[in-house]
C-alpha positions in Angstrom: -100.7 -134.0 96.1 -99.8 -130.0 95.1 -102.1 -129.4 98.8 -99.6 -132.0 101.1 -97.1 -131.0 99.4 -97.6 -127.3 100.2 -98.3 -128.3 104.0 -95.2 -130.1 103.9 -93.1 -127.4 103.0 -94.9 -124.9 105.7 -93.6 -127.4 108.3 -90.1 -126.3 107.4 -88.3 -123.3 109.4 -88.2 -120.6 107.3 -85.0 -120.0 105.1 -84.8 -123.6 105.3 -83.8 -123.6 101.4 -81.2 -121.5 101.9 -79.7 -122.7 104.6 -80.0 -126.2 102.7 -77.5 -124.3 100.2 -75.2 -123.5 102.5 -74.8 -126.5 104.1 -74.0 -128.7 100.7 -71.9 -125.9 100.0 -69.8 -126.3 103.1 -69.5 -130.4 103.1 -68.6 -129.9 99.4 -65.7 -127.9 100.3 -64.8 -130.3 103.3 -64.6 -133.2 100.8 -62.3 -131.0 98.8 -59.9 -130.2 101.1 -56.6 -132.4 101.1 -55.2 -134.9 103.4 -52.7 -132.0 105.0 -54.4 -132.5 108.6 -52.7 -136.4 108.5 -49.4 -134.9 108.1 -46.9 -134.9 111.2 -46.6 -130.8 110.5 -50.0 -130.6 111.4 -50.6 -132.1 115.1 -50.3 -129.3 116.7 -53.2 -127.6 114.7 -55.6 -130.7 115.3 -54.7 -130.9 118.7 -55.2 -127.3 119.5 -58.6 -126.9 117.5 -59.6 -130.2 119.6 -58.7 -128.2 123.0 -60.5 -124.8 122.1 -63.6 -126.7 121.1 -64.0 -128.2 124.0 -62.7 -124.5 125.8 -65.2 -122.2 124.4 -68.0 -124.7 123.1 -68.6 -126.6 126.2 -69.7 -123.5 128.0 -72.5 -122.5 124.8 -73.6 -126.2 124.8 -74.2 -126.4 129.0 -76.2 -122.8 128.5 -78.1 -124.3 125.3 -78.9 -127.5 127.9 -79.7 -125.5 130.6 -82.1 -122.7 128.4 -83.7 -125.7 127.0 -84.8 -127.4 130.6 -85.9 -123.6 132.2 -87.7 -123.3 129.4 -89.3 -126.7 129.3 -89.5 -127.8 132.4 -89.2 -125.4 135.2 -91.0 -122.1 133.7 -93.7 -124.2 132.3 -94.5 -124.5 136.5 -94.1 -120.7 137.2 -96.3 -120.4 134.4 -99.0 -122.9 135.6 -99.2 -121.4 139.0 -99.4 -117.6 137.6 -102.5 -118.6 135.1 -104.2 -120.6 138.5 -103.6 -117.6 141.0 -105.6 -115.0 138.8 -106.7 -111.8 139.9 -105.8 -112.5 143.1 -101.6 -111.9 142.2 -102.4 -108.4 140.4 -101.0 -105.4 141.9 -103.2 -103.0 143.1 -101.6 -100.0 141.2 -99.3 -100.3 138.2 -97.0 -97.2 136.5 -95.7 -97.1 133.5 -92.3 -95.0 133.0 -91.8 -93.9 129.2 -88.5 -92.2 128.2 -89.1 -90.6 125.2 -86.1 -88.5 123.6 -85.4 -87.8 120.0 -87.2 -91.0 118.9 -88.5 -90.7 115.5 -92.0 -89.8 115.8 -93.6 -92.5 113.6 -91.8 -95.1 116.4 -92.6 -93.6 119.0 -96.6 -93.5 118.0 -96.7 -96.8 118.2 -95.0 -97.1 121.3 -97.6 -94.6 123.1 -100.1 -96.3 121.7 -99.4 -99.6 122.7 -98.4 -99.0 126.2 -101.9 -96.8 126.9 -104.0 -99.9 125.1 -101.9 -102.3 127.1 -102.7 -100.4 130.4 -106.3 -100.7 129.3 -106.4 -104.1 128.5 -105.1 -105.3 132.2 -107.5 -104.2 133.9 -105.1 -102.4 136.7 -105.2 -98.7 137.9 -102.3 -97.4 135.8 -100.6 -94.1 135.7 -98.6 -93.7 132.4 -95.6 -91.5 133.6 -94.0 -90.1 129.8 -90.5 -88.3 130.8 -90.2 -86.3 127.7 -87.4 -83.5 126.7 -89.2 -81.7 123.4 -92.3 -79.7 123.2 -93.2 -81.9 120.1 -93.3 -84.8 122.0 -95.8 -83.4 125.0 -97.8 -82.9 122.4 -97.8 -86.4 120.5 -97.8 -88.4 123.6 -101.2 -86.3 124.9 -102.9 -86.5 121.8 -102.4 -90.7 121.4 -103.2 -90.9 124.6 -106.3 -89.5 124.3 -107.0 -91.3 120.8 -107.5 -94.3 122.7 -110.3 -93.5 125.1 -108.5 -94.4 128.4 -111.0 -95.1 131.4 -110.4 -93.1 134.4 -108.5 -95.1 136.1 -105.5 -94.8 133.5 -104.0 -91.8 133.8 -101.4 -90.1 131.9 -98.5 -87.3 133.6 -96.1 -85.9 131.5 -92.6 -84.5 132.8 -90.2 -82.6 131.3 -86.4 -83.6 131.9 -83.4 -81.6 130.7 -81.9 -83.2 127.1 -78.9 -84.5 129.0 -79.3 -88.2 128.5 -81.8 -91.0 129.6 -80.2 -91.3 133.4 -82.1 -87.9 134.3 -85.2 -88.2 132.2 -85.2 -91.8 134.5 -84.7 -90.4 137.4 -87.4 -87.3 137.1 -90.1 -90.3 136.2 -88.4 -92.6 139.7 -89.2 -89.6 141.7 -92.6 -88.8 140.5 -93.8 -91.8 140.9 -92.6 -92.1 144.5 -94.2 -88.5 145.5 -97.4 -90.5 144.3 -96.7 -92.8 147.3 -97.2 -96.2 145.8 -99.0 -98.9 147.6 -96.4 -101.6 149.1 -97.6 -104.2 146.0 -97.1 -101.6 143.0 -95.0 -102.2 139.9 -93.0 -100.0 137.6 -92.7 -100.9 134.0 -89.7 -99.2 132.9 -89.3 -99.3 128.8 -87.8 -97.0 126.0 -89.9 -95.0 123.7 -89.2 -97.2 120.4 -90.6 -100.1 122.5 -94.0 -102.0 121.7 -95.8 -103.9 124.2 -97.6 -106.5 122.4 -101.0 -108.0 123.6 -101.2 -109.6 126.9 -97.8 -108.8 127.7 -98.6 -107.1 131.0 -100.4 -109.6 132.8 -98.5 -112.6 131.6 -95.3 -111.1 133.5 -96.9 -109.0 136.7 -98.0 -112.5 138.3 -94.5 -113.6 139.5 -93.6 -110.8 141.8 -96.3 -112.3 144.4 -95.9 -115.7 143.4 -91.8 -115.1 144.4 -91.3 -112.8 147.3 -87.8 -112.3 146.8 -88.5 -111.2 143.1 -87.2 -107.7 142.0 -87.6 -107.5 138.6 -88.0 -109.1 135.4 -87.6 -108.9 131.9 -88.9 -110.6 128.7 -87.8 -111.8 125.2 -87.7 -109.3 122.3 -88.0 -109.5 118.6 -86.8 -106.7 116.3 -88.6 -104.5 113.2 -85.5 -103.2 111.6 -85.9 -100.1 109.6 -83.1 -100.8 107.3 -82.8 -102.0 103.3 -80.0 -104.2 104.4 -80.8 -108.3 105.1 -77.6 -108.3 106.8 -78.5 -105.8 109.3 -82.3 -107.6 109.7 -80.4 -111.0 110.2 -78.2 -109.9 112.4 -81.0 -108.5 115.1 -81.9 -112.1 114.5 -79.8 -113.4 115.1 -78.7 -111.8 118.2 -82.0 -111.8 120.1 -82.3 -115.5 119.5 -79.0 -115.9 121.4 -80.4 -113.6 124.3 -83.2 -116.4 124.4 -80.9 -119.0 125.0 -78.6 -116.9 127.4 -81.1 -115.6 129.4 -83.3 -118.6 129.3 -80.1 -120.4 130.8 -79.5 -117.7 133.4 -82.7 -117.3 134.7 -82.8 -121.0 135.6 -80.3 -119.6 138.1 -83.1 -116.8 139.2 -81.0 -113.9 137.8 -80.6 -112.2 134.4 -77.5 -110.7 132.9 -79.8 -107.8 131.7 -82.7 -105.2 133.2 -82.8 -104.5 129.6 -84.1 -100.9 129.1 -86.7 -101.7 126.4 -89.3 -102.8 128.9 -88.6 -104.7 132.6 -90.9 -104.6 135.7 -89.6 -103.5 139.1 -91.3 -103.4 142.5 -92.0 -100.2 143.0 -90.7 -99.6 146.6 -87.3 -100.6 144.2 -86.9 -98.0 141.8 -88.4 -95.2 144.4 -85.9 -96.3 147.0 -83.9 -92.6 147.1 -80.6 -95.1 146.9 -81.3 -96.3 143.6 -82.3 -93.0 142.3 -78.8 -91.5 143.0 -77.2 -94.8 141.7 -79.2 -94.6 138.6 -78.5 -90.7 138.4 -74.9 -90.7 139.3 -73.6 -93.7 138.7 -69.5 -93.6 138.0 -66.4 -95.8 138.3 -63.4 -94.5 139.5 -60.6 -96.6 137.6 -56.9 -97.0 138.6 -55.7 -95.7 135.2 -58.5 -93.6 133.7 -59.4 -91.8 136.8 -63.3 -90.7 138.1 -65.8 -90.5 135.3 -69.6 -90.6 135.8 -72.0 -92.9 133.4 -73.5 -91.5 130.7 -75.2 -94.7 129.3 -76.2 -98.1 130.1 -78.8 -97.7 133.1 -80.0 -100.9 132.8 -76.4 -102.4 133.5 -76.7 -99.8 136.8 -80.3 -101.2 137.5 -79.1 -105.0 137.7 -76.1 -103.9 139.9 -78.4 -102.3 142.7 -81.3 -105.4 142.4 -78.5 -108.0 142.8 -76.4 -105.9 145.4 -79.7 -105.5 147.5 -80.3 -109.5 147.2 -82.9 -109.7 145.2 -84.1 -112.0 142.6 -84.3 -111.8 139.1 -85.7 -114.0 136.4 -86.3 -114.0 132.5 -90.0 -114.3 131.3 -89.2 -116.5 128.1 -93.1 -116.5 126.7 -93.7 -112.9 126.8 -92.2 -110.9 123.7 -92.1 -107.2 122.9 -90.9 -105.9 119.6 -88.5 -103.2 119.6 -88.5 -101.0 116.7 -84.4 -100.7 115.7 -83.3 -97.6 113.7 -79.7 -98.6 112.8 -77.7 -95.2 113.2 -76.2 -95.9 109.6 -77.1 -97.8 106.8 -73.8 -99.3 106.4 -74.1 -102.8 108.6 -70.1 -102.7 109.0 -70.7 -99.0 110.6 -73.8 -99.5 112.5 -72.7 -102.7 114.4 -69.5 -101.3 115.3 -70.9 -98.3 117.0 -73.8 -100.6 118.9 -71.1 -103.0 119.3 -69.1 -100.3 120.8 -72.1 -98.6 123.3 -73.4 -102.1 124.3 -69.7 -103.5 125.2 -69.2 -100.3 127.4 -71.8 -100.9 129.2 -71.3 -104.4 130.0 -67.4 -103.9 131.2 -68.3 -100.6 132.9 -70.3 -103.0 135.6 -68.8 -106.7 135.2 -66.2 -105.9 137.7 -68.5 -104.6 140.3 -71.1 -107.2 140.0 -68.2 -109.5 140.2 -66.5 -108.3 143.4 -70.2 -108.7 144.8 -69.4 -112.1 145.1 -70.7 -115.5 145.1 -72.8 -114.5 148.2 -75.0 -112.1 146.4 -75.5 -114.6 143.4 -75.2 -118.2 142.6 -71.5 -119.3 141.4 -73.2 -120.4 138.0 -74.2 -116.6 137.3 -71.0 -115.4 138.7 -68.8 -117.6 135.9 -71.4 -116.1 133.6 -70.0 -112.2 134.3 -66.8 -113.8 134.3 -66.8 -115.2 131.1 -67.7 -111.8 129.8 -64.2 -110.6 130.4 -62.6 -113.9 129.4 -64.6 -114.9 126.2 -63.1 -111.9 124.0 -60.0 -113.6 124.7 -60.3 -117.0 123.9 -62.7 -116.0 121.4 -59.2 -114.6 119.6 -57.3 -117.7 119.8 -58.6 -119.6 117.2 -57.8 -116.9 114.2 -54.6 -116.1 115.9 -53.7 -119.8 116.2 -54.7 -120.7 112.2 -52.8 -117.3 111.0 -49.6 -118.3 112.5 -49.5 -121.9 111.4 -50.3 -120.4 108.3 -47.0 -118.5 108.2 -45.1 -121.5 109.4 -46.9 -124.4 107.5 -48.8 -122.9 104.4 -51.9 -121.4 103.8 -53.6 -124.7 103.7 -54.1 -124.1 107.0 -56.7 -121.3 106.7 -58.2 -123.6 104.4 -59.3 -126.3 107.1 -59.7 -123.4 110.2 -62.5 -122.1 108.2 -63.9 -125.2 107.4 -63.9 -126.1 110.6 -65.3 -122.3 111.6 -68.2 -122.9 108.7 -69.1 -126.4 110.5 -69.1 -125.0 114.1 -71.5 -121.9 113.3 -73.7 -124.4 111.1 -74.0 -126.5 114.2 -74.6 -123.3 116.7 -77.1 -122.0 113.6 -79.2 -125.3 114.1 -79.2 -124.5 117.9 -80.7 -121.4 117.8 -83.8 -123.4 116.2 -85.1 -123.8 119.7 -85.5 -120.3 120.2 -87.0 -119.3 116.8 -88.6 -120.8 113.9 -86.0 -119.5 111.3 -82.9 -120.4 110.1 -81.0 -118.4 107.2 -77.6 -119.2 105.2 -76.6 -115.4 106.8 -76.0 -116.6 110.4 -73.2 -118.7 110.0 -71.6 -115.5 108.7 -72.7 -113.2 110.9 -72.1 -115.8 114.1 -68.8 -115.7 113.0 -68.4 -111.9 112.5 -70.3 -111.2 115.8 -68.1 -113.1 117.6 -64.8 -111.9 116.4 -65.1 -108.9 115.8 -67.0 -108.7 118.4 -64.2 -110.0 120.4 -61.9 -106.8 118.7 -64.2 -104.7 119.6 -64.6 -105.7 123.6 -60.4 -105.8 123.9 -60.6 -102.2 122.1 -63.4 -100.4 124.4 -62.2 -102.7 127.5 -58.9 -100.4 127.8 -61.2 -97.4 127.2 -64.1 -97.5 129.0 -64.0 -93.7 129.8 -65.3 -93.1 125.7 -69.0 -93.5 125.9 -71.6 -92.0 123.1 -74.9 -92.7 122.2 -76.0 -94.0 118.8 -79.2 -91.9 118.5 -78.6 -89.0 121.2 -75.7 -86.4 120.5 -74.9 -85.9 124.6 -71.1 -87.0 125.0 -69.7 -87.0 128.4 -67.6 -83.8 129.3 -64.9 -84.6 131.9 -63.2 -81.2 132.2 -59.7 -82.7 131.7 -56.7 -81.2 131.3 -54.6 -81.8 127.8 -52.1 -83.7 130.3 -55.0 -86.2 131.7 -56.1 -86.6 128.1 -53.2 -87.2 126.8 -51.9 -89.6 129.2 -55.4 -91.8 129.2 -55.3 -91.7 124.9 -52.1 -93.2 125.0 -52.0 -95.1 127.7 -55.0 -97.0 126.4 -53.2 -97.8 123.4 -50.2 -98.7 125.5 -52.2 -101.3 127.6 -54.5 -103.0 124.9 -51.2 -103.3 122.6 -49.5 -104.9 125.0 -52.4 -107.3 126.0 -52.6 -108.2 122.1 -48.8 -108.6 122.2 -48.6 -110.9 125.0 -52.2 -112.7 123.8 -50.1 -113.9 120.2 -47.0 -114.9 121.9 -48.7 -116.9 124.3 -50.4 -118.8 121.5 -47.2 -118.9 119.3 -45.5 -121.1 122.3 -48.2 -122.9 123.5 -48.5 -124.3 119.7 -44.7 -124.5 119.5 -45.1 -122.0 116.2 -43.1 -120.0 118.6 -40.0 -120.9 119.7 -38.0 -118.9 122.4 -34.3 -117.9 121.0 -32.5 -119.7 124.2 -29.5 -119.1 122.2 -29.6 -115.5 122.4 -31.1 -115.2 125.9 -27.9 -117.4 126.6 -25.9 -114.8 125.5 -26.7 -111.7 126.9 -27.2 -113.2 130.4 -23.5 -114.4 130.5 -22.6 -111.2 128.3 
């Protein structure tokens, strides 16, 4: 009995207990809540919590549907076709591109390590290019190497880039490996230095570029080793690369990804040697009606995407490959740590939205197309509900809040169950942190969307140096505020009269038109 009872409980996602609390918590608080909602007062709250659920959750259950088929049903027949081709859809030469810059040293061992056993294990003529900036690290990255007894035909080259951000130490490893003049069929493997390539990871993804032609690059699912004494912080890396799963799943049924993540994607080689895509990676800028020229000083992968969709190529999302990526939080306050990530990933993603959208529907299906779009719309919407509960608050009583977080705690229990089907593991955290994520999240995107000229890393000190005058600055820190205040101005009013909280004071327009 103790034995089945035992096996019994294995079969049960982890943190199901806890999540178990939560939900009895949350119906118990449901079946508390009075009979408010049946009053005449309240129709306009039902009716408009009926309208944004089926607004913003319609478009996370067709993505859910549609990660659930690729992943089921069409990949399961990429996958068959790779495993039957065998040696016959490896490339003939294969290069590894490390960027290694002020990376703790314990990570970054195990990053070295890994890719130079990986490169071993697959069984292809490798060359491990490490772009490096210290001493230190020329040192660590020669000695692993050698620790692991490569045959001759890995080799290792080391170059040293300038400490001025990633972009360069990228495009110093792009350009030795094209003076190494690839063969036509070579790969790149492009990851960070915190990255580890788990067993088998190689040759499970390389197989598609000759099995697709068009193929440019792919990129595979990640799971996180948090270095941090805060669950919060662990659940919330989660958290969010079990969403990815389901995003990029969904996406990749379309043949594109919304990410060449950094941490580790494949490109053709005759891609990232092209001396176009050098320059874009190297100089990539935006020249902005408000906040003038300024060049890019992060978020290379959102500039690689850009130049393999603009040149027409495919890409897709290899959902059975995993490689962990070992997070160093930048502060061991979650609050402060997620809103400086927050605030680097969100620039990235709004500093090339708008391009990849004026690309078109030519250059990508109209399914991936809504899905850029709704980058720029979702931290809008995403803002209605709290807006919408807080001012019927005001105008009908705080019971109000009452039932919008009820309702909140019931939606992100049922999006918490979702993200089952990407990993086995639920916890009573992710309600919370769904709900954090997403609006604050949402705060965050308006607040960088009006300033995407302020760029930083989170582990590197390089900041971007414009050379403006205290007129320019001046007039870009202000008008930012200007802009995003009025958005947020205009974003509440519209809510207050659409739910009739609002009313317009025809009386007094009245007057001082015929006054």
């Amino acid at each position: 009995m103790d034995k089945a009872r035992l096996k019994s409980q294995r079969n049960w996602p982890e943190g199901t207990v806890g999540f178990a609390a939560y939900t009895s918590g949350l119906f118990l608080a449901a079946a508390m809540l009075p009979a408010t909602a049946l009053d005449p007062s309240a129709q306009f709250f039902l009716a408009g919590i009926g309208v944004l659920a089926m607004w913003r959750y319609s478009w996370g259950m067709i993505n859910f549907v549609r990660s659930i088929i690729y992943r089921t049903y069409i990949f399961p027949r990429w996958r068959y076709q790779a495993d039957i081709g065998g040696a016959a859809l490896l490339p003939s030469k294969l290069y590894i591109l490390m960027t290694i810059y002020r990376i703790n040293p314990r990570i970054a061992s195990r990053a070295i390590k890994a890719a130079t056993q990986e490169a071993i294990r697959s069984g292809i003529p490798t060359t491990i290019v490490a772009s490096i900036v210290e001493q230190q690290d020329d040192e660590l990255v020669t000695t692993l190497f050698q620790s692991c007894n490569p045959p001759e035909h890995i080799n290792l080259k080391i170059i040293r880039a300038a400490g001025t951000g990633k972009r360069v130490g990228l495009a110093h490893g792009f350009m030795t490996i094209s003076r190494d003049r690839p063969p036509p069929d070579a790969l790149v493997v492009v990851m960070d230095g915190d990255t580890v390539l788990l067993n088998g990871a190689l040759n499970k993804c390389i197989p598609f570029f000759k099995l697709r032609p068009k193929l440019g690059a792919v990129t595979t699912d990640e799971i996180s080793e948090v270095d941090t004494n805060s669950p919060w912080m662990r659940n919330w890396y989660e958290l969010r690369f079990a969403q990815r799963h389901i995003l990029m799943s969904s996406i990749s049924l379309s043949r594109r990804v919304m990410t060449l993540t950094g941490r580790m994607s494949i490109f053709r080689a005759d891609i990232v040697t092209a001396r176009g895509f050098i320059d874009h990676i190297t100089h990539d800028m935006l020249d902005h009606w408000r906040l003038g020229k300024f060049k890019f000083l992060t978020g290379d992968d959102k500039s690689s995407l850009y130049w393999v969709i603009k040149q027409g190529y495919e890409q897709i999302y290899i959902p059975d490959v995993q490689v962990l990526t070992l997070e160093d939080p930048p502060h061991e306050s979650f609050l402060k740590s997620s809103t400086q990530l927050m605030f680097r990933w969100f620039g990235n993603m709004f500093r090339t939205n708008s391009r990849i959208l004026n690309l078109g529907m030519t250059r990508m299906p109209p399914f991936v197309w809504w899905a850029f779009f709704d980058q720029r719309l979702s931290m809008w919407t995403t803002l209605v509900g709290p807006i919408f509960a807080t001012l019927l608050a005001i105008k009908y009583g705080l019971i109000f809040f009452a039932y919008y977080f009820v309702w909140v705690g019931f939606v992100r229990w049922v999006m918490s169950l979702m993200l089952l089907s990407a990993r086995p593991k639920i916890n009573w955290r992710y309600p919370f942190l769904l709900y954090y994520s997403q609006i604050y999240g949402a705060m965050m995107k308006t607040w960088v969307f009006f300033r995407l000229d302020v760029q930083s890393w989170t582990r590197q000190k390089t900041k971007l140096q414009r050379g403006l005058t205290q007129s320019q600055y001046l007039w870009n820190f202000w008008s930012s505020h200007a802009v995003h205040a009025t958005a947020i101005i205009i974003l509440i009013c519209s809510i207050g009269l659409a739910s009739h909280v609002i009313q317009i004071p025809y009386a007094a327009v009245n007057s001082v038109v015929f006054h």
